[in-house]
TIKOL-554946 format. One record per residue (C-alpha): chain; x, y, z; residue in three letters; residue number from 1. Coordinates in pm, whole numbers, plus 32768, in hexadecimal, padded with zeros to 4 digits. Layout:
TIKOL-554946
chaine: A; px: X; py: Y; pz: Z; residu: ALA; num: NUM
...
This chain:
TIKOL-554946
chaine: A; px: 9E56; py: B02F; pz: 392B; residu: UNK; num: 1
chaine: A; px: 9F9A; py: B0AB; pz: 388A; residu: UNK; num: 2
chaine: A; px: 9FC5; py: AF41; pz: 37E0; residu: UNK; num: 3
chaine: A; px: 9EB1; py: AF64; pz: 36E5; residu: UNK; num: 4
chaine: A; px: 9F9F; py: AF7A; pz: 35B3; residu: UNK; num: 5
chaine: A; px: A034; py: AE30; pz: 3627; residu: UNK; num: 6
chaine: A; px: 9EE4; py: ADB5; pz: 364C; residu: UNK; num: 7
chaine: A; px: 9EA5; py: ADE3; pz: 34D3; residu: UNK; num: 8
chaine: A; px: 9FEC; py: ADB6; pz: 343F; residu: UNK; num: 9
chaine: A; px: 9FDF; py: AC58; pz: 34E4; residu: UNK; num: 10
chaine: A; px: 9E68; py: AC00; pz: 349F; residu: UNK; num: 11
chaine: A; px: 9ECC; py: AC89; pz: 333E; residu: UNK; num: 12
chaine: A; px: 9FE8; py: AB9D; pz: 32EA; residu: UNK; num: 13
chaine: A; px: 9F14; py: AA93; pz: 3382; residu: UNK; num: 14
chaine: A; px: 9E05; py: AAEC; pz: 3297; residu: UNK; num: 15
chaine: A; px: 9EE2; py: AB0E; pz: 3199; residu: UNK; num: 16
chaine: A; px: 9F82; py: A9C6; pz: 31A9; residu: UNK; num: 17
chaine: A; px: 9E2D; py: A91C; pz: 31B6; residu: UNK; num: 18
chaine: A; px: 9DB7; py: A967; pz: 307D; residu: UNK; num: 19
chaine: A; px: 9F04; py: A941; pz: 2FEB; residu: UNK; num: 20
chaine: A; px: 9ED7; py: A7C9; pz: 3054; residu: UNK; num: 21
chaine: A; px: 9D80; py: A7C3; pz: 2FEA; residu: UNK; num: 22
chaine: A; px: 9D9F; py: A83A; pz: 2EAC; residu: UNK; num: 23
chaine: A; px: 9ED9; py: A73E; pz: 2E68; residu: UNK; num: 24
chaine: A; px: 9DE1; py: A621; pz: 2F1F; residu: UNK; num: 25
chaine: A; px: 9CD7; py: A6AC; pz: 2E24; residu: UNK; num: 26
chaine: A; px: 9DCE; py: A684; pz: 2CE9; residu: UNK; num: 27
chaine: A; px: 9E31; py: A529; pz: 2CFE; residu: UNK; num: 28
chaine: A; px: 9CB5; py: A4BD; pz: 2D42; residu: UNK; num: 29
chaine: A; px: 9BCA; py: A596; pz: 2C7A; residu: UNK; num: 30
chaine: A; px: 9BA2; py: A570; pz: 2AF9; residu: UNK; num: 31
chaine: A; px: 9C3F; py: A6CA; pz: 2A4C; residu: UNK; num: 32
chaine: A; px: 9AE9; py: A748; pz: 29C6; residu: UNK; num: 33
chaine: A; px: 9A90; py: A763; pz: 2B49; residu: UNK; num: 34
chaine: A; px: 9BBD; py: A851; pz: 2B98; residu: UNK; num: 35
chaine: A; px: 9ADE; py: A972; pz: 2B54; residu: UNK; num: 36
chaine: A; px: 9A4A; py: A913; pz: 2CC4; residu: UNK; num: 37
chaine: A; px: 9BCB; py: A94D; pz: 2D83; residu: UNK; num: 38
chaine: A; px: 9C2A; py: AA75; pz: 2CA8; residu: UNK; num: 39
chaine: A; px: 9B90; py: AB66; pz: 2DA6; residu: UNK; num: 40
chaine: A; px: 9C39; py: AAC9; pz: 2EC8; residu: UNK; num: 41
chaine: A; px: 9D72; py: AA7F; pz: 2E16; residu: UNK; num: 42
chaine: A; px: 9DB1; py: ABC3; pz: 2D87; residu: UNK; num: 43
chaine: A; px: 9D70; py: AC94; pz: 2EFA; residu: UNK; num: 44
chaine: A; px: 9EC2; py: ABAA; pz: 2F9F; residu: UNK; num: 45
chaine: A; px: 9F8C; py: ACA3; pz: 2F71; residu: UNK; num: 46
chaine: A; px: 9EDA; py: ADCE; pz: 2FBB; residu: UNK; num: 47
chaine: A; px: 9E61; py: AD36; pz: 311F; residu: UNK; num: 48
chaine: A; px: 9FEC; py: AD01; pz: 3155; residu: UNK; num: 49
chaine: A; px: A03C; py: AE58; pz: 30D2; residu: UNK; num: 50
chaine: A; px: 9F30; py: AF0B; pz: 31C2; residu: UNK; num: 51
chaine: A; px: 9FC9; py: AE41; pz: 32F2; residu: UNK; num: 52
chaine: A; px: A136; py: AED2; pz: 3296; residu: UNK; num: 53
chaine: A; px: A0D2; py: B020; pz: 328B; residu: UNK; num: 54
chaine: A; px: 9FFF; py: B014; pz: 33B1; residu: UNK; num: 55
chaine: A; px: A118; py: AF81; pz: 3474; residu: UNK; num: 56
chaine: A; px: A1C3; py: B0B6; pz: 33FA; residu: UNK; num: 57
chaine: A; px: A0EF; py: B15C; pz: 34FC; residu: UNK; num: 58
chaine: A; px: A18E; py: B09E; pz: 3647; residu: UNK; num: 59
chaine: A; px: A2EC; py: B138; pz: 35CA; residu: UNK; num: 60
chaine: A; px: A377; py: B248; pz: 3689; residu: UNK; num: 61
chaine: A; px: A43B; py: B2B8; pz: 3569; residu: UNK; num: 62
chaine: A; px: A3BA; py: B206; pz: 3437; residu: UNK; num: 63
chaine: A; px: A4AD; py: B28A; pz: 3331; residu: UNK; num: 64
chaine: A; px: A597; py: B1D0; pz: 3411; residu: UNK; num: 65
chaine: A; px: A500; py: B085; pz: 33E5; residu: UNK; num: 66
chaine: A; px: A5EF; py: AFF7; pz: 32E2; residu: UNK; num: 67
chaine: A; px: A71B; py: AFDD; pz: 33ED; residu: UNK; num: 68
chaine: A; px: A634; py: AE82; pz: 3481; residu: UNK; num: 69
chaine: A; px: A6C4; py: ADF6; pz: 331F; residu: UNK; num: 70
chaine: A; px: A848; py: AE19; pz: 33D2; residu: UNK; num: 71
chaine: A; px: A83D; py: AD27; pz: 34E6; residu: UNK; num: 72
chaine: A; px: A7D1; py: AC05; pz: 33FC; residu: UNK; num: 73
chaine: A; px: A895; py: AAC7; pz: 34BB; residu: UNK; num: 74
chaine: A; px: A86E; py: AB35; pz: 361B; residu: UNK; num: 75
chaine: A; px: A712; py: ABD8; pz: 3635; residu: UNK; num: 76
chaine: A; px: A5A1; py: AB41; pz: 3607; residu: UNK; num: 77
chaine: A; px: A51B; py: AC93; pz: 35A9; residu: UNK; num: 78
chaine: A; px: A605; py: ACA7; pz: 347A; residu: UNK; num: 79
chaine: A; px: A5BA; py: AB53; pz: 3449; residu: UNK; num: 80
chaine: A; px: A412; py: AB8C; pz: 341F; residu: UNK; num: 81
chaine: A; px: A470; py: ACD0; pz: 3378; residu: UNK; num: 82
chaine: A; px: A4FE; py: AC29; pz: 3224; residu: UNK; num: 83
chaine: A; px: A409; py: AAF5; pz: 324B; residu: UNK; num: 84
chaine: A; px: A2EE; py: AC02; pz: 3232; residu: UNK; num: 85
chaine: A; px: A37F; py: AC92; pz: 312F; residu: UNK; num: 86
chaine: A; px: A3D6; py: AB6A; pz: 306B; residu: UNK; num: 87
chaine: A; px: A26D; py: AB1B; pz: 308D; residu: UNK; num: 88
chaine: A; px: A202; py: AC58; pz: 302A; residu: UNK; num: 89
chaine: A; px: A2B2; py: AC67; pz: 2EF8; residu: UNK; num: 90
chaine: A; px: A24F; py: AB0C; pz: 2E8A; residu: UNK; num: 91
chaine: A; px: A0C0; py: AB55; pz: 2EE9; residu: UNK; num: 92
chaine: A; px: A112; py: ACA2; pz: 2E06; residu: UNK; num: 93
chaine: A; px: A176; py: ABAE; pz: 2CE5; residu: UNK; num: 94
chaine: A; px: A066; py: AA93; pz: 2D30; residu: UNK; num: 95
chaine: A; px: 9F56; py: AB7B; pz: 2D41; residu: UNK; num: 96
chaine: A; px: 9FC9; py: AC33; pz: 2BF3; residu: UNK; num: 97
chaine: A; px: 9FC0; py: AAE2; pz: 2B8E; residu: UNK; num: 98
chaine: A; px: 9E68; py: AAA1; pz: 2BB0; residu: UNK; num: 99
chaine: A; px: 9DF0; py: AC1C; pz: 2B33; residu: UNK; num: 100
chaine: A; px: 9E81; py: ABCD; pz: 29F5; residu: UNK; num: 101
chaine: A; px: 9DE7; py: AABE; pz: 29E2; residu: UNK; num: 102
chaine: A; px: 9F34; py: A9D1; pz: 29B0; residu: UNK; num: 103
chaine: A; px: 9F58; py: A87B; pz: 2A08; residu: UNK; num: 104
chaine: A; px: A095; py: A80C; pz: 29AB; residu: UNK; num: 105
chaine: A; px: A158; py: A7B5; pz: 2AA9; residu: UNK; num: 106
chaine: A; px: A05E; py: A85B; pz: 2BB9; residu: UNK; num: 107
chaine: A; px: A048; py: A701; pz: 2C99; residu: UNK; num: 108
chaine: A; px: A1B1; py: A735; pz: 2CFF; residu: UNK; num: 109
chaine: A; px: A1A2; py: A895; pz: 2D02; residu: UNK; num: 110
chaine: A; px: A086; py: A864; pz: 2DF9; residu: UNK; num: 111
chaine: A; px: A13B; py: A729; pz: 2EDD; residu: UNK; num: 112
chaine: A; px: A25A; py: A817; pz: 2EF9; residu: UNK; num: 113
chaine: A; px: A170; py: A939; pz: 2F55; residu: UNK; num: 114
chaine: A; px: A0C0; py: A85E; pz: 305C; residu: UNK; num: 115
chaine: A; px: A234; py: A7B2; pz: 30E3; residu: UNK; num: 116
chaine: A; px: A29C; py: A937; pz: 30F4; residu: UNK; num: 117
chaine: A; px: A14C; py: A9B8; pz: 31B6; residu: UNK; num: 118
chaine: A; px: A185; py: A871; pz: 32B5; residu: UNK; num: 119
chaine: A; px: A30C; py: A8B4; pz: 32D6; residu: UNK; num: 120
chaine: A; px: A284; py: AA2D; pz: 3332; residu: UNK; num: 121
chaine: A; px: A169; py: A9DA; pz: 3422; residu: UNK; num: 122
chaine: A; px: A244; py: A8D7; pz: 34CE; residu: UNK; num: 123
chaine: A; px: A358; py: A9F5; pz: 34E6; residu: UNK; num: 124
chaine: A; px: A269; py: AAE8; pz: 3585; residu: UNK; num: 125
chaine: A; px: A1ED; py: A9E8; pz: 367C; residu: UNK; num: 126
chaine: A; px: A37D; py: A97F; pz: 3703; residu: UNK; num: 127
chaine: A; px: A392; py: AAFA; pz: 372D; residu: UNK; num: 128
chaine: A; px: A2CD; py: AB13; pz: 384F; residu: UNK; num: 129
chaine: A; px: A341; py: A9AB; pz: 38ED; residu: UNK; num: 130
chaine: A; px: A44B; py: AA57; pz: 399F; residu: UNK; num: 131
chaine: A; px: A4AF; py: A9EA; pz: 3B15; residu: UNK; num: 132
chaine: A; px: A493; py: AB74; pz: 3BAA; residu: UNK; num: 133
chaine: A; px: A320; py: AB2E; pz: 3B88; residu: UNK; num: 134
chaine: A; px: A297; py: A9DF; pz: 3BE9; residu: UNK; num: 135
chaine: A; px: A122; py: AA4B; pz: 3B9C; residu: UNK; num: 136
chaine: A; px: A197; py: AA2E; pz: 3A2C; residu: UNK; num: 137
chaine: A; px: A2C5; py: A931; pz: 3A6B; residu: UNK; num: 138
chaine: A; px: A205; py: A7DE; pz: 39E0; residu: UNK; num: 139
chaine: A; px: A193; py: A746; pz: 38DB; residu: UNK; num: 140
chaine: A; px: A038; py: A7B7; pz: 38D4; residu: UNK; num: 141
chaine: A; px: A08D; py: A946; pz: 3815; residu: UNK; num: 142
chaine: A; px: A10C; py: A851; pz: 36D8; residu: UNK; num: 143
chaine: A; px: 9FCE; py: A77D; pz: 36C8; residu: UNK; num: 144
chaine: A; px: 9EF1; py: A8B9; pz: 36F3; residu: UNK; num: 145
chaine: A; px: 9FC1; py: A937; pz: 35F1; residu: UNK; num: 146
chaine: A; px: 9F8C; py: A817; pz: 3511; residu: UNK; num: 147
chaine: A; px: 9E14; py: A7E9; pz: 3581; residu: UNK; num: 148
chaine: A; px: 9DCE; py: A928; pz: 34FB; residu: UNK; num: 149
chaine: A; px: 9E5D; py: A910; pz: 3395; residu: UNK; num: 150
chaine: A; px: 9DA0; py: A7A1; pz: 3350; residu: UNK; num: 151
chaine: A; px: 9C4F; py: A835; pz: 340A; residu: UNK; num: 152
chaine: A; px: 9C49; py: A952; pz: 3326; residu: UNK; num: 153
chaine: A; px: 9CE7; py: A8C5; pz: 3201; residu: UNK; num: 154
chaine: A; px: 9BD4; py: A7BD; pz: 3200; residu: UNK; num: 155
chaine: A; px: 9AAE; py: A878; pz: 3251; residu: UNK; num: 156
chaine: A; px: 9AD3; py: A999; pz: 3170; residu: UNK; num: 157
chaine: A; px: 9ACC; py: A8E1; pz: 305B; residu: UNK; num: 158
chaine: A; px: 99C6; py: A7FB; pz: 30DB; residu: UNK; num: 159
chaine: A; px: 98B2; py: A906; pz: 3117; residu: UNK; num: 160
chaine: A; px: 9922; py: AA09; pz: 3011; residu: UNK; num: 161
chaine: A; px: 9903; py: A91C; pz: 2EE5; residu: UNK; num: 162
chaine: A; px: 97C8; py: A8B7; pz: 2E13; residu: UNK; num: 163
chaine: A; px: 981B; py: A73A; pz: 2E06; residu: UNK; num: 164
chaine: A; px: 977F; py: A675; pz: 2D1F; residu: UNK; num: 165
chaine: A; px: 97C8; py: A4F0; pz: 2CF2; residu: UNK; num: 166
chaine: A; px: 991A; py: A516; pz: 2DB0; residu: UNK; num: 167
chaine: A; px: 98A5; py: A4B0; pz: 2EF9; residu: UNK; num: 168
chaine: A; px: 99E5; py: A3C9; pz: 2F2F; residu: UNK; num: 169
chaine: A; px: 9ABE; py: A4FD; pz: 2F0C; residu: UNK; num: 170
chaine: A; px: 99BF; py: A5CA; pz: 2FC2; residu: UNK; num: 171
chaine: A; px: 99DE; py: A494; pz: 30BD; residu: UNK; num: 172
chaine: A; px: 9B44; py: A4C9; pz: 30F4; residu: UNK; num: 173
chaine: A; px: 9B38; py: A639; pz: 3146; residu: UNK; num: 174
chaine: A; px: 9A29; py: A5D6; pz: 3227; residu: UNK; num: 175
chaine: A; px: 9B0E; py: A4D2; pz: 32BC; residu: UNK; num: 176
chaine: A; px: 9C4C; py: A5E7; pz: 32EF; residu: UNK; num: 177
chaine: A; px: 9B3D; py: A6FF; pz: 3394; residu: UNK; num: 178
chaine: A; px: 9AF9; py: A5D7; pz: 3490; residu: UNK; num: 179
chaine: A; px: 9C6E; py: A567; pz: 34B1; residu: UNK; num: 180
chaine: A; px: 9CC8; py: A6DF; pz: 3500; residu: UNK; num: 181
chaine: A; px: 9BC7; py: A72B; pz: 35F2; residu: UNK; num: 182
chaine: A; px: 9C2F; py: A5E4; pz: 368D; residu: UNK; num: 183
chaine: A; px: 9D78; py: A65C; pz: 36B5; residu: UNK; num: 184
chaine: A; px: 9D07; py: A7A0; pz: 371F; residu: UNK; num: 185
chaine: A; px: 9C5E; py: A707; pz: 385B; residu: UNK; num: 186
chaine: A; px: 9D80; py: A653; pz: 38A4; residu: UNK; num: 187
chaine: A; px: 9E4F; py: A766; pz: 38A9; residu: UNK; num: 188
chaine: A; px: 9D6E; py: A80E; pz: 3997; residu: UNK; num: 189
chaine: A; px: 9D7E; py: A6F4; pz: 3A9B; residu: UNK; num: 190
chaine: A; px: 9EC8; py: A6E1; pz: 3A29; residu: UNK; num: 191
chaine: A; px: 9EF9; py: A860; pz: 3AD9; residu: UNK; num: 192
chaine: A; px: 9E39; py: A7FD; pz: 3BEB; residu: UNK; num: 193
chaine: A; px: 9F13; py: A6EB; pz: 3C4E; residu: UNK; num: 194
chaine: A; px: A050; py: A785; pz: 3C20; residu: UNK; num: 195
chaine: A; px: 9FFC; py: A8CF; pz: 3CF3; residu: UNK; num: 196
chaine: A; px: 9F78; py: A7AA; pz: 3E05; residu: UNK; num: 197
chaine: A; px: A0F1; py: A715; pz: 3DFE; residu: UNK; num: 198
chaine: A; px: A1AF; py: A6AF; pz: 3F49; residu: UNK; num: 199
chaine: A; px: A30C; py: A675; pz: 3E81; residu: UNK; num: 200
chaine: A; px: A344; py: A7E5; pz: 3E8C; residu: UNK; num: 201
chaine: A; px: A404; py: A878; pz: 3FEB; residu: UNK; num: 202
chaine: A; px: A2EB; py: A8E5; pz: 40D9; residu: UNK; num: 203
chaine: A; px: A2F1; py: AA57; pz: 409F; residu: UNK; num: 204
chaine: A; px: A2C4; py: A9F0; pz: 3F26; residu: UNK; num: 205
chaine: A; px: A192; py: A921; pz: 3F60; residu: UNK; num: 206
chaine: A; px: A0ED; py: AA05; pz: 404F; residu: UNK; num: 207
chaine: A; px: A104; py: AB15; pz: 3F34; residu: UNK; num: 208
chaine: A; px: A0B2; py: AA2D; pz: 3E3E; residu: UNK; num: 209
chaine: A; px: 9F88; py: A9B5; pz: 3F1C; residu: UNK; num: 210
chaine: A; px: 9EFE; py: AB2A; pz: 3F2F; residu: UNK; num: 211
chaine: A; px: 9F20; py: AB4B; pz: 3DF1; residu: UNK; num: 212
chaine: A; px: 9E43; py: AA12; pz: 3DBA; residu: UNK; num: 213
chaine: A; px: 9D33; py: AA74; pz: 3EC1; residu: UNK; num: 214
chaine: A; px: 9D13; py: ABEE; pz: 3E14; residu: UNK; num: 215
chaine: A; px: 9CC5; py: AB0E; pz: 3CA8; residu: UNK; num: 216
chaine: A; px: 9BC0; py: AA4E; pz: 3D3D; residu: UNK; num: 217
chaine: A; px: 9B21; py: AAF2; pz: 3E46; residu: UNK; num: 218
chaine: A; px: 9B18; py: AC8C; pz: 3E00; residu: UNK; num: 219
chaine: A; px: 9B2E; py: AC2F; pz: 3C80; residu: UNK; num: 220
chaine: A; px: 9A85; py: AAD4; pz: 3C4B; residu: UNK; num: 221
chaine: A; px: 997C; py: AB70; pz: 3B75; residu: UNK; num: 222
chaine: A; px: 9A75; py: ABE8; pz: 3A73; residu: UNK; num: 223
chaine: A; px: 9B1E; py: AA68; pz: 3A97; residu: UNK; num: 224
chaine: A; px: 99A7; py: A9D0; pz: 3A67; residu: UNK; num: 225
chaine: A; px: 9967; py: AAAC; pz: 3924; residu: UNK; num: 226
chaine: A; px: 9AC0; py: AA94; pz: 389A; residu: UNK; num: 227
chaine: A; px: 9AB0; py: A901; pz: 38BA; residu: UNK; num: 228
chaine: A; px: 992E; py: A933; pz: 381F; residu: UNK; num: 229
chaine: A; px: 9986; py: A9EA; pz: 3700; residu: UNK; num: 230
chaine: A; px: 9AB5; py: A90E; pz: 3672; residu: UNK; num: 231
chaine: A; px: 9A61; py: A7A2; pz: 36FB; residu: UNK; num: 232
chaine: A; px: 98CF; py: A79C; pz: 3725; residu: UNK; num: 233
chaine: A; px: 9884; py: A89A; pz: 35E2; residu: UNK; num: 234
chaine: A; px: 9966; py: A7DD; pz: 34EB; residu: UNK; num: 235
chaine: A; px: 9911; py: A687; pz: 354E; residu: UNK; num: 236
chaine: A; px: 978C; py: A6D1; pz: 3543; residu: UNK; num: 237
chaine: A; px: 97E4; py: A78F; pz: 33EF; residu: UNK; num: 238
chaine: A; px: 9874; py: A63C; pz: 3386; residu: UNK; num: 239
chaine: A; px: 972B; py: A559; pz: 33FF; residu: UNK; num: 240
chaine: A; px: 9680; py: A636; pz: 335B; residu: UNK; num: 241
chaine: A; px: 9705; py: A62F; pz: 31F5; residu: UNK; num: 242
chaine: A; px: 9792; py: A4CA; pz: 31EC; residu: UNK; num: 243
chaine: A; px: 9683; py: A3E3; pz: 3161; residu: UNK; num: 244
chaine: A; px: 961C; py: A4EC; pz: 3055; residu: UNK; num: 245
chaine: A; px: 963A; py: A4C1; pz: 2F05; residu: UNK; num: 246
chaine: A; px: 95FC; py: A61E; pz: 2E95; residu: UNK; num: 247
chaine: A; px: 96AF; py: A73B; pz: 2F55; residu: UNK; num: 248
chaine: A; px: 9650; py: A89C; pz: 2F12; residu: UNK; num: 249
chaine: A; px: 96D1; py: A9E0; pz: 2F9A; residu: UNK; num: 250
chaine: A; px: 95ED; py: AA43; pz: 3093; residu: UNK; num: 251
chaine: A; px: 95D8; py: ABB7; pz: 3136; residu: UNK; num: 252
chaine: A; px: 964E; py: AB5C; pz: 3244; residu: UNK; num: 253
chaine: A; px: 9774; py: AA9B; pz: 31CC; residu: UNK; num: 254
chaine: A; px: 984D; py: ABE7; pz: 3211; residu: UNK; num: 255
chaine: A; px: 978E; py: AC12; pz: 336A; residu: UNK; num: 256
chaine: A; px: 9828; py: AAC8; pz: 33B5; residu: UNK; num: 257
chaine: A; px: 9993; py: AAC0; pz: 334C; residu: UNK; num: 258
chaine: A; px: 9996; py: AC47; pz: 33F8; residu: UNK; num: 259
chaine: A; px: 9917; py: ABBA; pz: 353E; residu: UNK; num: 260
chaine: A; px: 9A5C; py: AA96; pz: 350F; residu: UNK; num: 261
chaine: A; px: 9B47; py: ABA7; pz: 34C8; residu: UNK; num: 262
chaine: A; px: 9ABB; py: AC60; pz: 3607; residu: UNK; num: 263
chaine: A; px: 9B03; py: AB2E; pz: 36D3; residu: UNK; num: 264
chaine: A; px: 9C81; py: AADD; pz: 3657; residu: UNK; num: 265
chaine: A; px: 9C84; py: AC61; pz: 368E; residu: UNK; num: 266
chaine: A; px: 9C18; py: AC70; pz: 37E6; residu: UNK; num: 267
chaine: A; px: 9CE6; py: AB36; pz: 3809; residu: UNK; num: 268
chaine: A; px: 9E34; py: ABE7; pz: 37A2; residu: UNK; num: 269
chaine: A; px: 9DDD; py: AD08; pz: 3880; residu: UNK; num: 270
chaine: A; px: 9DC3; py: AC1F; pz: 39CA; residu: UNK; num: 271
chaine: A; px: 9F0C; py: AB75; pz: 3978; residu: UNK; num: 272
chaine: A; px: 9F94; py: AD01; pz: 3981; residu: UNK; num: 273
chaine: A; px: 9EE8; py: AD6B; pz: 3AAA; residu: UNK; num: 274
chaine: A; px: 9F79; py: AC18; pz: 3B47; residu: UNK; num: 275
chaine: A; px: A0D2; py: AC9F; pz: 3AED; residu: UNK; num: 276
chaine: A; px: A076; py: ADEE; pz: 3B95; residu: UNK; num: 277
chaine: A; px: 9FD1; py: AD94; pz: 3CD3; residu: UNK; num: 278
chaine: A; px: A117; py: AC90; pz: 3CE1; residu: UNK; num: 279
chaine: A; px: A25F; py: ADAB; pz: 3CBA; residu: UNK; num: 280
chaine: A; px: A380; py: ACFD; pz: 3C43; residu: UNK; num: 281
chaine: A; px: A4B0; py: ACE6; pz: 3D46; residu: UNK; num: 282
């Protein structure tokens, strides 16, 4: 598939902007000797947004001409994503200096601003692809996948990759957001579903759109069932799991887990492409 850099460069902001809300969510609830537990996670924002801009680098036909999306600023949604990103980037660059060195003045609004920057971006890639020329994509359910994805991972990662010890309510609430995004998740999925099932298209629209809906869940329902598995069934069993504990420890297979979640939002991403492929725009 010759989308893969958009693949990551999305699932990276959306990473990205997770733990920039977590680790603000994480500041305003934890006591400061427990900061040491975030650092980690706090301090790799920006270089999970950095790796998504170069690898989006790699869609480019001519990359060195990728500073001319900056010139169309009022009139084009592209520009538009282009500066959010970078905004974002430049903030997470700041916030996550931030926590390397270890300062905390002024780091809570550092990090709100971080985390209003990484939505305003993820929101701005999502209204990028809800474009009438291609009804697959033309609904609401790209911006809550979009938005699924940054609270599932934003919660979870910090959930399974931190040694928590007499924080359960703040271990509670990441809990609570890994839940909330795989939630939304599903709902985008049936969410697709519906929308490629429309009748308030024109009948050559819903016929395509109705092909298009029969390839997802007949020749590829398997990669639907494992897809839906991996971000909605994982993350909530993840979440039964650790819930009533009062001791949390990193486990080996913590990283098994939160890999086999980033699989699924990745595998998630590349349906919504092949949707826009099997589905050419008119």
């Amino acid at each position: 598939m010759k989308e893969w850099p958009l693949i990551l460069f999305t699932l990276a902001t959306q990473l990205a902007c997770g733990l920039a809300l977590a680790a603000t969510v994480f500041e305003t609830r934890a006591r400061p000797t427990d900061a040491v537990l975030m650092r980690p996670l706090a301090m790799a924002i920006f270089p999970v947004i950095a790796c998504g801009l170069l690898l989006s680098m790699a869609h480019l036909g001519r990359p060195l001409m990728a500073w001319r999306a900056l010139l169309n600023l009022g009139q084009s949604r592209l520009s538009l994503e282009v500066v959010l990103t970078a905004l974002f980037a430049l903030l997470a660059l700041a916030y996550s200096g931030f926590w390397w060195m270890g300062r905390t003045e002024g780091r809570l609004v550092l990090g709100a601003a971080t985390s209003v920057a990484g939505l305003a971006a993820v929101v701005a890639g999502a209204v990028l692809y809800t474009v009438p020329t291609q009804p697959a994509w033309n609904s609401g359910w790209v911006p809550a996948s979009f938005l699924g994805t940054a609270v599932l991972l934003g919660g979870l990662a910090p959930a399974v990759l931190i040694s928590w010890r007499g924080n359960t309510g703040l271990l509670r609430v990441f809990l609570s957001a890994t839940v909330a995004g795989s939630l939304l998740l599903l709902i985008a999925a049936l969410w697709m579903m519906t929308n490629l099932s429309r009748r308030t298209y024109d009948p050559y629209t819903a016929t395509r759109l109705a092909g298009v809906l029969q390839w997802l869940t007949s020749r590829n329902s398997w990669w639907l069932g494992c897809y839906l598995a991996l971000v909605s069934v994982l993350p909530a069993a993840v979440a039964v799991r650790l819930w009533p504990q009062e001791r949390v420890e990193i486990t080996p297979f913590a990283g098994a887990m939160l890999a086999a979640v980033v699989l699924g939002t990745a595998m998630g991403r590349a349906v919504m492409y092949w949707l826009g492929t099997r589905y050419e725009p008119f």
